[in-house]
Every structure is written in C-alpha cells, then in structure tokens.
ZADO-1210 file (C-alpha; in nm, 4 decimals, padded with zeros to 6 digits):
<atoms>
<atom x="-00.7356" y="00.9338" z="01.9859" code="UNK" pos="1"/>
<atom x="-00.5623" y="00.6250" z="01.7788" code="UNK" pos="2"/>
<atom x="-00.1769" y="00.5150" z="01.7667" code="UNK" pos="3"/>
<atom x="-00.2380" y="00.6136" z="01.3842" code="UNK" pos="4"/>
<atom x="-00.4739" y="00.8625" z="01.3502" code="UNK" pos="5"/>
<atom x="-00.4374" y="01.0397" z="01.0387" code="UNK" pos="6"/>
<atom x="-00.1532" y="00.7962" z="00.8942" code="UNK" pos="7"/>
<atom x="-00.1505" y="00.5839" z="00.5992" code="UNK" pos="8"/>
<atom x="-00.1151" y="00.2409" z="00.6358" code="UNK" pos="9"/>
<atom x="-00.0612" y="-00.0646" z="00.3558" code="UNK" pos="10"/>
<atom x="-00.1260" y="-00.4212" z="00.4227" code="UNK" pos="11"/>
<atom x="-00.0353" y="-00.7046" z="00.2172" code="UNK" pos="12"/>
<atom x="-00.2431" y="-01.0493" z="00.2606" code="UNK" pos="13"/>
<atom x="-00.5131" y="-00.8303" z="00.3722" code="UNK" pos="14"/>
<atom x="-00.8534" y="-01.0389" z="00.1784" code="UNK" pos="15"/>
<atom x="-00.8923" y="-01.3237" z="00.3886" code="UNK" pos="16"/>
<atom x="-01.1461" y="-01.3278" z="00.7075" code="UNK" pos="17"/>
<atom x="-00.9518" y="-01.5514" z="00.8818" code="UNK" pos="18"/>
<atom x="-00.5884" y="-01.4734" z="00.8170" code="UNK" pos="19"/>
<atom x="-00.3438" y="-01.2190" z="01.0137" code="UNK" pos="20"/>
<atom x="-00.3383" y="-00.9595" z="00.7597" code="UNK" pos="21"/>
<atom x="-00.7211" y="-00.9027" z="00.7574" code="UNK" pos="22"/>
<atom x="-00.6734" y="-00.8828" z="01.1365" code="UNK" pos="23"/>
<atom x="-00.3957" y="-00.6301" z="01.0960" code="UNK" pos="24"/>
<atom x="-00.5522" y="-00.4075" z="00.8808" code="UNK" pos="25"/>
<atom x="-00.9194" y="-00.3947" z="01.0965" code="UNK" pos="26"/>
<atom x="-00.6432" y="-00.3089" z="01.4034" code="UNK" pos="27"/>
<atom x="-00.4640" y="-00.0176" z="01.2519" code="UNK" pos="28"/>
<atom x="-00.8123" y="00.1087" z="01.1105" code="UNK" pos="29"/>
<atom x="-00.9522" y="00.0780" z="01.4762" code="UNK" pos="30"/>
<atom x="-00.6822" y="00.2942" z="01.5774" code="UNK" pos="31"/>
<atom x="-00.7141" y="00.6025" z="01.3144" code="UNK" pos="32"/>
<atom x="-00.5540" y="00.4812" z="01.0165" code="UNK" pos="33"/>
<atom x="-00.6301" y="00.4993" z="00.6547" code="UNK" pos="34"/>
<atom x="-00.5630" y="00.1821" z="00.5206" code="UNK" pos="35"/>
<atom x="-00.4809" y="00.0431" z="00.2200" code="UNK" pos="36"/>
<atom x="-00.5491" y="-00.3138" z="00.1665" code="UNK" pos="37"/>
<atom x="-00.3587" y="-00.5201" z="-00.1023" code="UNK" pos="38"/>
<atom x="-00.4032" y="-00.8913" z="-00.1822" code="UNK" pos="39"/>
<atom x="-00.3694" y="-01.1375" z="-00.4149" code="UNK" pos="40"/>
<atom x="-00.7050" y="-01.1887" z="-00.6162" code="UNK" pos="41"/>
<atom x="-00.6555" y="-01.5029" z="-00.7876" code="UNK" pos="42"/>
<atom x="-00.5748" y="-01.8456" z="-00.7847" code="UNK" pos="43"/>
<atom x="-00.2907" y="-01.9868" z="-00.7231" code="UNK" pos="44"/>
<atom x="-00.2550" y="-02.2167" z="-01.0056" code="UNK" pos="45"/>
<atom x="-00.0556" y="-02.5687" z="-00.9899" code="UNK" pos="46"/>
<atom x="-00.0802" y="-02.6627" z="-00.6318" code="UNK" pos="47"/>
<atom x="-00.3532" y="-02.8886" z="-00.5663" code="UNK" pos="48"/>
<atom x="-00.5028" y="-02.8895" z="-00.2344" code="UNK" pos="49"/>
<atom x="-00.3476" y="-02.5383" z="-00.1152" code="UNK" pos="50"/>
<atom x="-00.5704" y="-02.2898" z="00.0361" code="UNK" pos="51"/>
<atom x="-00.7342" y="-02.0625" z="-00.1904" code="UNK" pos="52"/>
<atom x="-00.6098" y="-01.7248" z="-00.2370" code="UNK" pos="53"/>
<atom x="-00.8352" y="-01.3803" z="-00.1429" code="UNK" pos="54"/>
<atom x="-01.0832" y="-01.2601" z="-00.3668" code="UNK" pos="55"/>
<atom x="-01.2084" y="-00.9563" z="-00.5121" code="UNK" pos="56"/>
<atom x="-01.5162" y="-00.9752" z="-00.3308" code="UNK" pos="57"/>
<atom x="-01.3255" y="-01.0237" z="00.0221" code="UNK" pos="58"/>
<atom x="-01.0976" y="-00.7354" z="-00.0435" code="UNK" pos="59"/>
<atom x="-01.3858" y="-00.4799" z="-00.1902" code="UNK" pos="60"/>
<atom x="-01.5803" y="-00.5991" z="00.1569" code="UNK" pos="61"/>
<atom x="-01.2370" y="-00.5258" z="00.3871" code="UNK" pos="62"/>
<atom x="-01.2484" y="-00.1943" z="00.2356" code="UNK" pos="63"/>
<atom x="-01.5782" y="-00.1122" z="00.3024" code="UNK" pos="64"/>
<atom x="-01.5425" y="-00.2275" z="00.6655" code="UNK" pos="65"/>
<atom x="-01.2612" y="00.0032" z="00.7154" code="UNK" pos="66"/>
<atom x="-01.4911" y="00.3131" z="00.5832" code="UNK" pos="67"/>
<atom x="-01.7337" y="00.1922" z="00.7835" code="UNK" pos="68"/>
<atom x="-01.4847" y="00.2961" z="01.1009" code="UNK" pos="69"/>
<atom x="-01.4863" y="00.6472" z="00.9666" code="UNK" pos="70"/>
<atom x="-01.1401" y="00.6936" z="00.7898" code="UNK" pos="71"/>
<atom x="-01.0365" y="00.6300" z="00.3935" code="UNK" pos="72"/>
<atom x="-00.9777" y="00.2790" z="00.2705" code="UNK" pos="73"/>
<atom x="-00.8866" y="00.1565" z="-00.0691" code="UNK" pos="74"/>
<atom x="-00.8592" y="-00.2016" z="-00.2007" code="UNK" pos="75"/>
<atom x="-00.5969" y="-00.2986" z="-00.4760" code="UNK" pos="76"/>
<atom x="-00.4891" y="-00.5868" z="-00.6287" code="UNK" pos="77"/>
<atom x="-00.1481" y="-00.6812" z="-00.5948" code="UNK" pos="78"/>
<atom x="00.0576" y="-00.9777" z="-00.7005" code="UNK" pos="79"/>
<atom x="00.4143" y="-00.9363" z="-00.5217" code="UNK" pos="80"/>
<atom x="00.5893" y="-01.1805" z="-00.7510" code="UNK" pos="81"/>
<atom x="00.5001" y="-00.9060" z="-01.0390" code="UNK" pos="82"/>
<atom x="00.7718" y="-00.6138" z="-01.0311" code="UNK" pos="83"/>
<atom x="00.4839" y="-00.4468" z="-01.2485" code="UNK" pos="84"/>
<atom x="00.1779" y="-00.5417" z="-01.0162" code="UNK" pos="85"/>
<atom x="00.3580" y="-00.3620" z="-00.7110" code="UNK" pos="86"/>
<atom x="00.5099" y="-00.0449" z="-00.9488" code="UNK" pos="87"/>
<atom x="00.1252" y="00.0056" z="-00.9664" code="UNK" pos="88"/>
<atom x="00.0290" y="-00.0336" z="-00.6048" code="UNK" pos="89"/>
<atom x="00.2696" y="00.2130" z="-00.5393" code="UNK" pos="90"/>
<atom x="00.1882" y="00.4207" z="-00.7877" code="UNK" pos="91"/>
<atom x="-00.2322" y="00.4111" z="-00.6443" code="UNK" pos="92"/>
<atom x="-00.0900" y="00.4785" z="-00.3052" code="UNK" pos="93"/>
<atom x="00.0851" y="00.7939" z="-00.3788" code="UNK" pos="94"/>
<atom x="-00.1808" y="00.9217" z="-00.6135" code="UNK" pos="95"/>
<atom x="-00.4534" y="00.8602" z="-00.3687" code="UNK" pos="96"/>
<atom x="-00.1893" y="00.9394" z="-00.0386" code="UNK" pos="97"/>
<atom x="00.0780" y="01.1361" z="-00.1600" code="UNK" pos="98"/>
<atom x="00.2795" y="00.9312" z="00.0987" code="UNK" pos="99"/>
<atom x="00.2906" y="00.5914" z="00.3331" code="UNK" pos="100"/>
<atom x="00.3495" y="00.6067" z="00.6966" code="UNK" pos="101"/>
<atom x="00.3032" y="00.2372" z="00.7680" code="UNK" pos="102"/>
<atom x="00.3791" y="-00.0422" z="00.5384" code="UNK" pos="103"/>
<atom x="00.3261" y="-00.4130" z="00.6843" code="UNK" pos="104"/>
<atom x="00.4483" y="-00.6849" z="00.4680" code="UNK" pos="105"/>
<atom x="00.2292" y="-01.0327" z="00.5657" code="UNK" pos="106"/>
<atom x="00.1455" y="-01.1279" z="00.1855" code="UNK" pos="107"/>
<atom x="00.2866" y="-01.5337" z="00.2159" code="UNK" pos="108"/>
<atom x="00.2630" y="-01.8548" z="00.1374" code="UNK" pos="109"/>
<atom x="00.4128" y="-02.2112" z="00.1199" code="UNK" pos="110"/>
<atom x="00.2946" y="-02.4015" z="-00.2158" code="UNK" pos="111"/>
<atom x="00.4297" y="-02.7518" z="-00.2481" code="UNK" pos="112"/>
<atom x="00.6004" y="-02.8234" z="00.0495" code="UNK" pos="113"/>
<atom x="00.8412" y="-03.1524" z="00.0524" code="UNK" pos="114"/>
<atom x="01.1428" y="-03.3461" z="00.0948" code="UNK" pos="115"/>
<atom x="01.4439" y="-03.1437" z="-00.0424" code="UNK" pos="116"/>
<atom x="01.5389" y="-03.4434" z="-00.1690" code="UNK" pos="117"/>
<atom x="01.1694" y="-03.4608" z="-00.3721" code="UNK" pos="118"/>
<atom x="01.0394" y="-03.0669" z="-00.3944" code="UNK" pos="119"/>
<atom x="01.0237" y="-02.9477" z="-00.7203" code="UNK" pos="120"/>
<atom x="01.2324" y="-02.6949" z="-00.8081" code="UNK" pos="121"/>
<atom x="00.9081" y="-02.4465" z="-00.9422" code="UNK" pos="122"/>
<atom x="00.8005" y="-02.4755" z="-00.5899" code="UNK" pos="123"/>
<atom x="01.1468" y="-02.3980" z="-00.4065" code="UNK" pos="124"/>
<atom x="01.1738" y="-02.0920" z="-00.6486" code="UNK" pos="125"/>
<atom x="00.7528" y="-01.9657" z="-00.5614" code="UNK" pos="126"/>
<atom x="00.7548" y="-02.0033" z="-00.2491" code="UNK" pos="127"/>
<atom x="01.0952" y="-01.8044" z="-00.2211" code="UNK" pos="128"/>
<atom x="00.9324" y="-01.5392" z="-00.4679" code="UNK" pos="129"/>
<atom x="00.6273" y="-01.5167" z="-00.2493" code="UNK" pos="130"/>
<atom x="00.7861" y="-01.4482" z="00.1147" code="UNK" pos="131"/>
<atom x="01.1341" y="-01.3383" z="00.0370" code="UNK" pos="132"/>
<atom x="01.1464" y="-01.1609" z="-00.3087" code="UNK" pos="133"/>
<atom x="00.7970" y="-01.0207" z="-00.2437" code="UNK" pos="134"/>
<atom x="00.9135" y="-00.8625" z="00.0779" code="UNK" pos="135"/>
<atom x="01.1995" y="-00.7184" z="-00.0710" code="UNK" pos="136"/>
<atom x="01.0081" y="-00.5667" z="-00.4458" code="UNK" pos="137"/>
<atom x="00.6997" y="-00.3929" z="-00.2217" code="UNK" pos="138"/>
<atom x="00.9786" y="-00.2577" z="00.0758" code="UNK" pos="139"/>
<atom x="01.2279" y="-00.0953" z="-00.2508" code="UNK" pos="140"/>
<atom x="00.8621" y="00.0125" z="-00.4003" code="UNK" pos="141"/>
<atom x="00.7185" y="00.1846" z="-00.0551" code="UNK" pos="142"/>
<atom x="01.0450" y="00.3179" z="00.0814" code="UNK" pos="143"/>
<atom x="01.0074" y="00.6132" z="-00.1397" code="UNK" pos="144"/>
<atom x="00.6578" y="00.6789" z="-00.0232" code="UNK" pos="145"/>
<atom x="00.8146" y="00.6214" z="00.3397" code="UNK" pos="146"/>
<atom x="00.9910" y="00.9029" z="00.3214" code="UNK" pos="147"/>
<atom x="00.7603" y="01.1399" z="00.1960" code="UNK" pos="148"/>
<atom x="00.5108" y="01.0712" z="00.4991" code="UNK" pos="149"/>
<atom x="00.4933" y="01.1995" z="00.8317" code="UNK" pos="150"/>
<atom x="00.7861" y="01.1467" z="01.0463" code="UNK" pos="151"/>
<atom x="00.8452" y="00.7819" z="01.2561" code="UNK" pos="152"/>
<atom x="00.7580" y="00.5774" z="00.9424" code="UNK" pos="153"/>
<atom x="00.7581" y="00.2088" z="01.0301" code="UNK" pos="154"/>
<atom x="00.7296" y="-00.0903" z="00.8483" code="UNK" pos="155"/>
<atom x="00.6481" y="-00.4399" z="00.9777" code="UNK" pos="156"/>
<atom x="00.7322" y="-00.7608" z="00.7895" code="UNK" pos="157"/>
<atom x="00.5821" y="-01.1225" z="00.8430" code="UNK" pos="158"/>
<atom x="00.8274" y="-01.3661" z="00.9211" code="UNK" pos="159"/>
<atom x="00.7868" y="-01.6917" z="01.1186" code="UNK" pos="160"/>
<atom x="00.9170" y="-01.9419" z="01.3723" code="UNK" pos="161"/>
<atom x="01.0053" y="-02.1192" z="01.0792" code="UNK" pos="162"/>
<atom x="01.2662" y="-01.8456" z="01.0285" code="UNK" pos="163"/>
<atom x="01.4092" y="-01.9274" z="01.3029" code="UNK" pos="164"/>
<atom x="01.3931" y="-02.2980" z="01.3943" code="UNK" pos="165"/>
<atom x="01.3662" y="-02.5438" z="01.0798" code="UNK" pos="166"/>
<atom x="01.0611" y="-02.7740" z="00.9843" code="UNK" pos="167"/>
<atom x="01.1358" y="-03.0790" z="00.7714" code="UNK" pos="168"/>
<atom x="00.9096" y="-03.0572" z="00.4538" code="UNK" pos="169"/>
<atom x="00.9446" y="-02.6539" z="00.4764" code="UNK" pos="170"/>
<atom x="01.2893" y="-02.6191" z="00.3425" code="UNK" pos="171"/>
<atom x="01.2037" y="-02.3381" z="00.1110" code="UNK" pos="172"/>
<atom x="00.9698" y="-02.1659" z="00.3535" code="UNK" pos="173"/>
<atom x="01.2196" y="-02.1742" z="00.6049" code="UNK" pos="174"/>
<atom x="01.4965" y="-02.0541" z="00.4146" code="UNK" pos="175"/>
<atom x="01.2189" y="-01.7654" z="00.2784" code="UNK" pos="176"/>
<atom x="01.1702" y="-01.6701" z="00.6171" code="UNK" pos="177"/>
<atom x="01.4480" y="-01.6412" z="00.7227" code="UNK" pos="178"/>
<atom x="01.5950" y="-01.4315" z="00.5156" code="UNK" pos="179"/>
<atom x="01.2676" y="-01.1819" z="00.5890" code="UNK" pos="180"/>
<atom x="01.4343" y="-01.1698" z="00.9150" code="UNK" pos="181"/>
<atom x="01.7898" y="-01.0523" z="00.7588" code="UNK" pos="182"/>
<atom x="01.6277" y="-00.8123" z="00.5508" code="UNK" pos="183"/>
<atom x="01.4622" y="-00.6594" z="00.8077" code="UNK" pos="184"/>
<atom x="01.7605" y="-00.6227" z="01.0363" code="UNK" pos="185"/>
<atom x="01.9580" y="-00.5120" z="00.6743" code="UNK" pos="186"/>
<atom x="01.6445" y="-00.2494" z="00.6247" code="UNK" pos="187"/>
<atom x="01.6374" y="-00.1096" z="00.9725" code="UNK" pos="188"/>
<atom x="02.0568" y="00.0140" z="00.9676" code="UNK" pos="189"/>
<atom x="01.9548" y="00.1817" z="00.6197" code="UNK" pos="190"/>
<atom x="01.6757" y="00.3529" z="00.7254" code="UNK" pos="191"/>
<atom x="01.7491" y="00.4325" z="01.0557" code="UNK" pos="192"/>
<atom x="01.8651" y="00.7550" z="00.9319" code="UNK" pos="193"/>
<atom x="01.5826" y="00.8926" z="00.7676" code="UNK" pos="194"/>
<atom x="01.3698" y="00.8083" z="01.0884" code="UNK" pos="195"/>
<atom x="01.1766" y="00.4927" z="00.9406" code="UNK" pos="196"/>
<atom x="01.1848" y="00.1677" z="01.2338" code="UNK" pos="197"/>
<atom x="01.2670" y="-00.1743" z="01.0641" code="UNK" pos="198"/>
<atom x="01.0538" y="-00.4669" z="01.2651" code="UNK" pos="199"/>
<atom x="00.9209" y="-00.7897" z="01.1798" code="UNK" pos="200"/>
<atom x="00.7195" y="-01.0615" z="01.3719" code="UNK" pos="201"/>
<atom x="00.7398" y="-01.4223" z="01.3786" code="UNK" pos="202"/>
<atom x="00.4306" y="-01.6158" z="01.4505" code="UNK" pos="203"/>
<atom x="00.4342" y="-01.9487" z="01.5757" code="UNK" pos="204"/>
<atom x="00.1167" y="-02.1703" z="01.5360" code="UNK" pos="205"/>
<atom x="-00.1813" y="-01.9512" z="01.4113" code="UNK" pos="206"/>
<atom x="-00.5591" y="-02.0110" z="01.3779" code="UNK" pos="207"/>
<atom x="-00.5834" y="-01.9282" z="01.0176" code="UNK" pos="208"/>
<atom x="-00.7012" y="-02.1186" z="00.6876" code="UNK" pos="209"/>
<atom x="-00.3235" y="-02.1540" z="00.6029" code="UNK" pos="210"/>
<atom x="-00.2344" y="-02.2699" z="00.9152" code="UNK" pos="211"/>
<atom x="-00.4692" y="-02.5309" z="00.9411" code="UNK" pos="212"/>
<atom x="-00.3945" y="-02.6898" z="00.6036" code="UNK" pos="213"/>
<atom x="00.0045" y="-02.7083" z="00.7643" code="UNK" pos="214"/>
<atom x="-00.1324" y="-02.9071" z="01.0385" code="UNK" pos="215"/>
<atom x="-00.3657" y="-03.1160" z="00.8110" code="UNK" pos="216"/>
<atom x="-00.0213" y="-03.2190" z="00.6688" code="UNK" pos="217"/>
<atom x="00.1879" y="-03.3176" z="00.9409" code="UNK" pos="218"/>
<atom x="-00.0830" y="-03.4863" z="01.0856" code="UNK" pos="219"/>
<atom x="-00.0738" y="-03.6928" z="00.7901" code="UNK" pos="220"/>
<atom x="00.2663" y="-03.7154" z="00.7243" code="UNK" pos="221"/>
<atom x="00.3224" y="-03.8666" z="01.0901" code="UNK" pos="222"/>
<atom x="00.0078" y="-04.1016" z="01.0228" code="UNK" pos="223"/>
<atom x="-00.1997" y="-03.9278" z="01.2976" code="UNK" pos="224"/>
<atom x="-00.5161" y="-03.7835" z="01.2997" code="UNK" pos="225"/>
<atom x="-00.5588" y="-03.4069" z="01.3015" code="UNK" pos="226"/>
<atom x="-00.7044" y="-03.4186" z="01.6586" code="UNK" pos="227"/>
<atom x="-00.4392" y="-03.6495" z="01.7853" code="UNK" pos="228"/>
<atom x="-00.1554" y="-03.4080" z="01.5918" code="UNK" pos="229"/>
<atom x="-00.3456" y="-03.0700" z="01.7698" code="UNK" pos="230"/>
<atom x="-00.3142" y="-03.2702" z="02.1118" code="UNK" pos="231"/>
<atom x="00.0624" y="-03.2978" z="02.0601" code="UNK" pos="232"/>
<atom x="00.1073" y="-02.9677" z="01.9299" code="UNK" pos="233"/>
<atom x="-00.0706" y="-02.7958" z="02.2038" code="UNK" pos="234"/>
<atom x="00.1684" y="-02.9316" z="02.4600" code="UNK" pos="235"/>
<atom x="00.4469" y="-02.8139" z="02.2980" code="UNK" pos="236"/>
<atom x="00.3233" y="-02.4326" z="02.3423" code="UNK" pos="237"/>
<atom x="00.3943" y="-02.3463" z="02.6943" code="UNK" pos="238"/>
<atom x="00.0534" y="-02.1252" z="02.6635" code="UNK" pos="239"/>
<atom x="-00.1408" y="-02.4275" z="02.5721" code="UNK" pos="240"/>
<atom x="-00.3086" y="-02.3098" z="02.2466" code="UNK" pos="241"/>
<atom x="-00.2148" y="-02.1309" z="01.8626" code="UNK" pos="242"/>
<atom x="-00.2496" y="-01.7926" z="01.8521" code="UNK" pos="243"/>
<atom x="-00.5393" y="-01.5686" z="01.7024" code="UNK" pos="244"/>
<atom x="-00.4909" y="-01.3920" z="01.3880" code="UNK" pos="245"/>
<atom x="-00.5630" y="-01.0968" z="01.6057" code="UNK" pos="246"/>
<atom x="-00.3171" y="-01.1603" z="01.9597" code="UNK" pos="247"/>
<atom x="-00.0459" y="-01.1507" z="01.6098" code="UNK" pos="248"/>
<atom x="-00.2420" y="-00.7989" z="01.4819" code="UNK" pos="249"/>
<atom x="-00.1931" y="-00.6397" z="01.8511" code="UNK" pos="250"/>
<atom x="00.1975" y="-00.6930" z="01.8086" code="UNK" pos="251"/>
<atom x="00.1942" y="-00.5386" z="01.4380" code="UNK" pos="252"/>
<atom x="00.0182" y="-00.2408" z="01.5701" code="UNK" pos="253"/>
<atom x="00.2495" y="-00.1801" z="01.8613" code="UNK" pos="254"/>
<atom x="00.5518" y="-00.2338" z="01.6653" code="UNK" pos="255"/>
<atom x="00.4317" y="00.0336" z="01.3722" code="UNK" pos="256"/>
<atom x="00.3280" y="00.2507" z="01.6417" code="UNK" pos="257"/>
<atom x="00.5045" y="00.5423" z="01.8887" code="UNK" pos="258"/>
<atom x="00.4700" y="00.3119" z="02.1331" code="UNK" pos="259"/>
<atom x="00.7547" y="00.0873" z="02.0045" code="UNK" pos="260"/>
<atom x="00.9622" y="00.4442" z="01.9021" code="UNK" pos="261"/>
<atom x="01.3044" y="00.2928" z="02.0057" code="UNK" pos="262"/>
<atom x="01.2696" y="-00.0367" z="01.8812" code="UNK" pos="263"/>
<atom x="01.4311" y="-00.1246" z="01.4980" code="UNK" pos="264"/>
<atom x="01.5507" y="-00.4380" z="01.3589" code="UNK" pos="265"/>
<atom x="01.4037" y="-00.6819" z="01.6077" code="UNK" pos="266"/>
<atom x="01.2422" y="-01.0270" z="01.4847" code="UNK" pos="267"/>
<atom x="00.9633" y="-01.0877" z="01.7780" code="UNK" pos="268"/>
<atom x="00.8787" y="-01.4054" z="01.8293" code="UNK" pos="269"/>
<atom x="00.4707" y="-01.4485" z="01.8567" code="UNK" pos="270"/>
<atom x="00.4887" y="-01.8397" z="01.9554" code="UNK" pos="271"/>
<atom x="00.3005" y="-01.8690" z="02.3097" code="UNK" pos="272"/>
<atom x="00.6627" y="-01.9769" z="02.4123" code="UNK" pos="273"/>
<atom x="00.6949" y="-02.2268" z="02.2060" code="UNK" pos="274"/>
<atom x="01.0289" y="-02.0517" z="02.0834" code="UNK" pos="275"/>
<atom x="01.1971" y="-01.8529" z="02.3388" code="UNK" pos="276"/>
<atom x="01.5346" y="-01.8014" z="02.1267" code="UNK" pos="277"/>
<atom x="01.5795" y="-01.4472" z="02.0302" code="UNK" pos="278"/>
</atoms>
C-alpha cells in the first residue's frame, strides 16, 4: 500500500524532466495517487536567455507515465498569473475528481533578475505574480475542492532559501518567497479547523534547468567560471553537493502524507545545511 493510495493529488510546475515538480508528481503517483499535473505550456515571452517553460508534449508524456503506474492522471494547462486559467483547472479537477486531497504549489520562476536599483519594474511585478500571487489564486481556487475530499487534506507550497536568507540580484524573488512562507503559516491557522495541514519547503541549491541558469549568472556576475563558481558553492553546503529534484520530492511526499499528521505551518528548509535557521 501507498501514503496516497486512492487520493487526488495536483501539481503545479509538473512538465519539465528535470525540475522538482515532475519529480513530485512521479513520487506521489509511486505511492497510490491520482495525479493531476498542471504546467505552464508556453513561452515565457520578454526575457531573453531564461529557461524555457514546459510543453504540451512534456506534460501529455508526464501523464501518460503516471497511467503507466496504474492509477488516473490528467494533464492541464495552467497559467497561475490568469485568475481565469486556474478557475478552469479547478473546475477540470472537480469534474474529473469531485474533490482534491493534495494540492502542491511548485509552479515558479525568477525572470529578469537585477539590481533593485536597475530591475525593471515588469519584472519585479512577474516574478511576484508567478511565486507569490500564483500561490495564493490556485490555494483560494483548490481550498474548496480541499474540503470536499477525504479527510487530512494537505497542501505543500514551494518556497526557497531565498525566502529566508536574501540574494543580491533576487530582490523580487526573495521578497516572492518569502511571503510563500507567510502564507503558508497564514493558511495553516485557517485551515487547521477543517482538518487540511499547511506546509511548505524551501530548497536550497537544486539540480534543475532553472537552477543551473542561476548559477550560470552568478558565476558571471562575480567574473568566474561556472566550474570555479560550483567549486565555491559546494563548500558552502555542509553536505558537499545541490540537491536532486527528487531528495526535494521525498520531503513533499512526507509532508502531504499521514506520516507528517501533526505537522502544519512549518517552512522546511531542504539546503544540505547550507541554512540551518528555522
């Protein structure tokens, strides 16, 4: 038997191979789940040299992965700086569902990072629609669905380190993130009542596409090369090494699951002890 079997589980972020919430959603799967995957299907216009976005083609191929491990999967499209995009999410969910049981929010991203001094004001406002406002419009969508599932709902948000302990150049992805951690702690006193656990996780340095692209630029902005930078970055993670997209899909899975049944509002930090600070 799985932590989930028989539950319904949405995860945002979900197309990409290499990212956490692909990782996440093959882990609750493995454990019973019926998963739906939601991503982002197209690019992300106006920020040259970002990291593509998912694509249909990823997302159908999650899906059929999923089936392939015996239990219902269904892929959907989902923009979560579009009220409307995630009004129909919800609405697929519940037609398909009739209710959520486990709702993990990872859909993120940091276009145009910079100097506050120099960052463009259209990417302060994205990224803070992507990670924070996003967050919040597919929680208020899914809470309803929440409540009509089985008992112990859970949901899990994606936060970061950099919600914790500021980056120069990430000003608005810090700030995002940070406030992902308030909302969850905000989340978990209101639903604590109707049984639904509030959690969220904050990854440190993370083998993923997006990942690497950070690292591409602070190895240039400190005029290093990208071996040199991974060098110095590895030392400063007590474990010696980033994380895998999956060591961060292991903590997800726990914290969503029965295991974690008297744990709400807690931001765990998923840094190889690079941040020890609760």
């Amino acid at each position: 038997m799985g932590w989930f079997d028989g539950k319904v589980a949405l995860v945002t972020g979900a197309s990409k191979p290499s990212g956490i919430g692909y990782a996440v959603a093959m882990r609750l799967a493995r454990e019973g789940a019926h998963v739906v995957a939601a991503d982002l299907c197209e690019p992300l216009e106006g920020y040259p040299g970002y990291p593509r976005t998912g694509s249909n083609e990823e997302l159908m191929a999650l899906a059929d992965r999923i089936a392939g491990l015996g239990v219902r999967s269904l892929a959907v499209p989902l923009d979560v700086t579009v009220r409307e995009s995630v009004a129909a999410l919800a609405a697929r969910v519940e037609a398909e569902f009739g209710g959520l049981d486990v709702l993990v929010n990872n859909a993120g991203g940091s276009p145009g990072p910079n100097a506050v001094r120099a960052m463009a004001e259209e990417a302060w406002l994205k990224t803070l629609d992507i990670n924070l406002n996003g967050t919040f419009r597919v929680c208020q969508a899914m809470i309803p669905l929440l409540l009509k599932g089985q008992p112990g709902g859970a949901i899990v948000n994606l936060s970061s380190r950099a919600g914790k302990n500021p980056q120069p150049f990430m000003s608005a992805y810090c700030t995002a993130k940070a406030g992902v951690i308030m909302l969850t702690k905000v989340l978990a006193l209101e639903l604590a009542g109707d049984g639904v656990r509030v959690n969220c996780i904050c990854p440190g340095q993370v083998q993923t596409e997006l990942g690497e692209w950070g690292w591409r630029l602070r190895a240039f902005s400190k005029g290093q090369t990208m071996d040199a930078y991974m060098q110095e970055m590895k030392k400063e993670i007590p474990l010696g090494r980033p994380a895998s997209p999956e060591e961060c899909a292991n903590v997800v899975a726990w914290l969503a699951s029965d295991q974690a049944s008297y744990l709400t509002g807690q931001a765990i930090n998923v840094t190889g002890g690079q941040l020890m600070v609760l």
